[in-house]
Every structure is written in C-alpha cells, then in structure tokens.
N, C-alpha and C positions, 0 to 999 in steps of 0.2 A: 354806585355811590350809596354810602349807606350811614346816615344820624340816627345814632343812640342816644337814647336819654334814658335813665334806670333801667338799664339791662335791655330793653324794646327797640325794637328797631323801628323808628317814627316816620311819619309824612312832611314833610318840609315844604313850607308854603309861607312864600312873601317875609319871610324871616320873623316870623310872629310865633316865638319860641313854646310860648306856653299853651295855643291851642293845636300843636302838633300831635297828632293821634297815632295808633299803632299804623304799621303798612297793612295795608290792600292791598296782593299784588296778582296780576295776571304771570308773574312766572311760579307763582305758589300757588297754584288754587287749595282752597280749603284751610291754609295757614296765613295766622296773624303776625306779624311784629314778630315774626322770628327770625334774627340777623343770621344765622347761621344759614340757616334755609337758606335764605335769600341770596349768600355769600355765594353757595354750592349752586345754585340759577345762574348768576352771574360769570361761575367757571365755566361753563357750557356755552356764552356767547364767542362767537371766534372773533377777536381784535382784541376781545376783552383783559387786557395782557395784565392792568393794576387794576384795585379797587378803593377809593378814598371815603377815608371813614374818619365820618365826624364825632370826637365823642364831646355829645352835646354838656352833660354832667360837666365834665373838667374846663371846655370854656368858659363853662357860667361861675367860676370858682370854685365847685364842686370839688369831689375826690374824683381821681382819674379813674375806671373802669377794666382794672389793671388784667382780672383776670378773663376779660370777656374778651378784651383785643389779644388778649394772649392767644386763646381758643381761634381768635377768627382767624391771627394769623400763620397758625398753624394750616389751615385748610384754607387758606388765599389762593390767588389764581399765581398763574406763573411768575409773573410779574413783582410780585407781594403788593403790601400795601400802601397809601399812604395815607400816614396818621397825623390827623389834627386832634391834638389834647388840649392844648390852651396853652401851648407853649412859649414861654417868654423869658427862658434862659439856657444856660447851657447843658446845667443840670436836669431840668426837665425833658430839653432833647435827647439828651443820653438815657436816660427812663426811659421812652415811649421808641426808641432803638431796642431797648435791653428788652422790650416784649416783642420784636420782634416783627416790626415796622422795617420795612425796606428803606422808607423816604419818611422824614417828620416834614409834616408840615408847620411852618412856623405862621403864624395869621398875623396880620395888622392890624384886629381887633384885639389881639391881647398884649403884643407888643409893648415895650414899654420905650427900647431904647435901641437905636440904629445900633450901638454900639456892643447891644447884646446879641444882636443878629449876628455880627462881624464875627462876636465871639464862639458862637453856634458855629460860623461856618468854617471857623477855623479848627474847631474841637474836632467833626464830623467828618468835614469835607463836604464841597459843593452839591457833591455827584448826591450825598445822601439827605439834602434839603428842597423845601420846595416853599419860596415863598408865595401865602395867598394877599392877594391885594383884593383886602374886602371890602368890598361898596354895598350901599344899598341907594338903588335906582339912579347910580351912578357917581353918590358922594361917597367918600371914604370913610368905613367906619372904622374910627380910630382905639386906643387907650385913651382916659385924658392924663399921662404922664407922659405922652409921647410929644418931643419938640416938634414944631412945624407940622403938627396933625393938620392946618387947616392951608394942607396946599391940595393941591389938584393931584388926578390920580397917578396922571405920568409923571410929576414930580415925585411921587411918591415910590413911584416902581424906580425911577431913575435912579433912589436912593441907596433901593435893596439892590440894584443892581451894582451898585458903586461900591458896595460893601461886602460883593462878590457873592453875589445870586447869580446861577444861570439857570434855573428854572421858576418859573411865573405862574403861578393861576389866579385868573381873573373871576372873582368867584360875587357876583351879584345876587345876597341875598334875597333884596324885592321879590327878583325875577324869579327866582327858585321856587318849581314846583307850579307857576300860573302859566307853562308856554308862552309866554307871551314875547319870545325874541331875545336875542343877544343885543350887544351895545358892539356892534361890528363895524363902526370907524375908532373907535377907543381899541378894542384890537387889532388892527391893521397898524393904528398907530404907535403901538406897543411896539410889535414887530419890527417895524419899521427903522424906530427909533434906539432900539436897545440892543444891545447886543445877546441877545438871549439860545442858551442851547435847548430850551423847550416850551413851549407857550400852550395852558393849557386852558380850560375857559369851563365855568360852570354857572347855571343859571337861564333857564329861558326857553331851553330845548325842548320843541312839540312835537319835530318829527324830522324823518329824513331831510326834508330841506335844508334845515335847519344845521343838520352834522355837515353839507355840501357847501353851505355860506360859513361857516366856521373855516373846512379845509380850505377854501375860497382866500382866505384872509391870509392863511397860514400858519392855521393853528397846528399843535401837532396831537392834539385830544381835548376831548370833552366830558365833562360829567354828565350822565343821563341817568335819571331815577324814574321821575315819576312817566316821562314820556314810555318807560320799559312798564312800569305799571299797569297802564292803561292798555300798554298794547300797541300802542302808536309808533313805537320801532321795537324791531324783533334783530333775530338771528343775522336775514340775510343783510342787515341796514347796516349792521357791525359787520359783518362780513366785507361790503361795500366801502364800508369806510376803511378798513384795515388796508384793503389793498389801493385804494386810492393813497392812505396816506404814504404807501412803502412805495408807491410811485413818484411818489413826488420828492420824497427823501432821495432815490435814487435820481432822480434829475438833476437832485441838486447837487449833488457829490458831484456828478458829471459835468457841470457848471465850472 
C-alpha cells in the first residue's frame, strides 16, 4: 500500500490527511518517502501479487499525479496496481487506466452518483474496478452530493454491488496505520451477504494474526503498510498468507 501526497510517499494514520509525514520504512533502511523504492520492497514480498496506491493529491481535489503513477506503474508487481485518484466519473477512470492502472479504484468518499459508478463499470468493465467502501471507525465517509449517504455501510456496498461491482475494499480510514484491528463482523457480513467475486479490506492490521482473522472471514487480501514498516510482518507472513489464501480458493472451487 502506498499514499502520495506531492510526489512523497507518506504515513497514514487515523485519516488525519494533513499531519501525514514522509515513510519510515524497515524495508528501506536509509530511505525516506521514496514510492518508488518502496514499490521495488514491496515486489520482493511473495503473495504480494497488486499494490494499491493512493494518490492523496487528486482525492483532496488536487491535480492527479499523472506522471509519478505512471513511473510506478511501470515497475509494479505482477499484479499491477490499483489506483485510487479521486475518481468520480467515467472520464476520470479512463485517465487513471490510460497510466497504467490495472484496477481503478473508484472511493465513496468521492463519489458523487450511483449512476456514475454504473457508468464506470460499463465503460471499463467489472473485472477492471474496484469499489472502496470508505468508513471512518465504521461510518461511511461519503461526497455530500451523493443520495442516501446516510445509510449504513452494507446498504451502501449493496448499492455498488447492484450497480455491478464485484470487487469490494473495505477500507477504514480511523483504523489505518494505528493497528488497532479490523471491523471483522462488518466483513463477514459483507461476504456473506453480497455476492462478491473479491473482498479485500484495509485498515487496522498489526500483525500476523490479524492477516489469519481477515482469511478467517473470507477475505481474499488485505492492505498492509505500516504493520510492513515497522517490521511487524515480513516476507514469510505474505508467504503464509498467499498460500493459505490459494487453499482456500481451491476448496472452494472444489465445493
């Protein structure tokens, strides 16, 4: 996972935009707030198949960062990327594709209209969108043009799903960057509930356990930044997870 804001690659904590500082990382020693670096760390973890990159600029209304996601997606992991720009149309999603984004992410904090979603997913196709259902400490953080911002978050996912979403990230700013735990009846209920072909969840993660109560629910990936920072999950913990989760994929085929 990786938020830029002017070209830096930043720390993300509690969703508190403005005092986000350059990275610290234990997979860089010696280097600061350098996304590239850190991109090139992150190829070298095994499961690490995407990498979701926020660019903080263009959410905030900013200009998009056109030629740094370019660069990064050039030397992406296998996977490529997915890219949240602040997108909340069609046009915009076609931009942040045309550098070179695998998956755009479309957020619910920039959204404006179910109906532009719709239109996104028709332009693109499913396979190439990723809706994030943004919460902070479990409310949804909305546009205020968006109808019915003040439903609940599975109403809310049920919408994107309705408007043919089949991938999901559950992305709790609060919790981002303070360990402090997933909202893992909110995803189970997700799961549960929608028909989703991928369910992916960010925010919260402090350590191994924590990727194992995720796969638990049925998640099928997580974001993890600062827990890699710190050190608190390495190589083998991706390693671990990757093949836990291709086993469980394969059960379920077998089902």
């Amino acid at each position: 996972m990786l938020d830029l804001a002017q070209g830096i690659a930043v720390q993300a904590r509690g969703g508190d935009r403005v005092r986000y500082a350059a990275v610290t990382s234990a997979l860089t020693p010696g280097i600061t707030g350098d996304p590239l670096a850190l991109l090139q760390a992150y190829r070298e973890l095994p499961g690490a198949r995407e990498c979701y990159v926020a660019d903080l600029d263009a959410i905030q209304g900013g200009r998009i960062q056109g030629g740094l996601l370019r660069g990064l997606a050039r030397a992406g992991p296998s996977g490529g990327l997915l890219i949240d720009a602040g997108v909340a149309d069609r046009a915009g999603a076609l931009q942040v594709l045309r550098l070179g984004a695998e998956r755009v992410v479309v957020g619910l904090e920039t959204l404006r209209s179910f109906d532009h979603l719709g239109s996104i997913l028709s332009a693109v196709g499913p396979d190439r969108v990723v809706f994030s259902l943004d919460l902070r400490l479990g409310r949804p953080v909305t546009h205020p043009e968006l109808s019915g911002a003040q439903a609940d978050a599975v109403s809310l996912a049920a919408r994107a799903v309705a408007a043919g979403v089949a991938m999901l990230l559950v992305l709790d700013l609060g919790r981002v960057g303070t360990g402090g735990g997933m909202d893992l009846q909110l995803l189970a209920a997700l799961r549960e509930r929608l028909p989703l072909r991928r369910l992916l969840a960010g925010g919260g993660v402090d350590g191994p356990a924590d990727l194992e109560r995720l796969r638990q629910t049925g998640c099928d990936g997580a974001l993890v930044a600062t827990a890699l920072h710190r050190g608190k999950v390495g190589p083998a913990d991706f390693r671990a997870m990757a093949v836990s989760l291709s086993t469980q994929s394969s059960a379920s085929t077998s089902r």
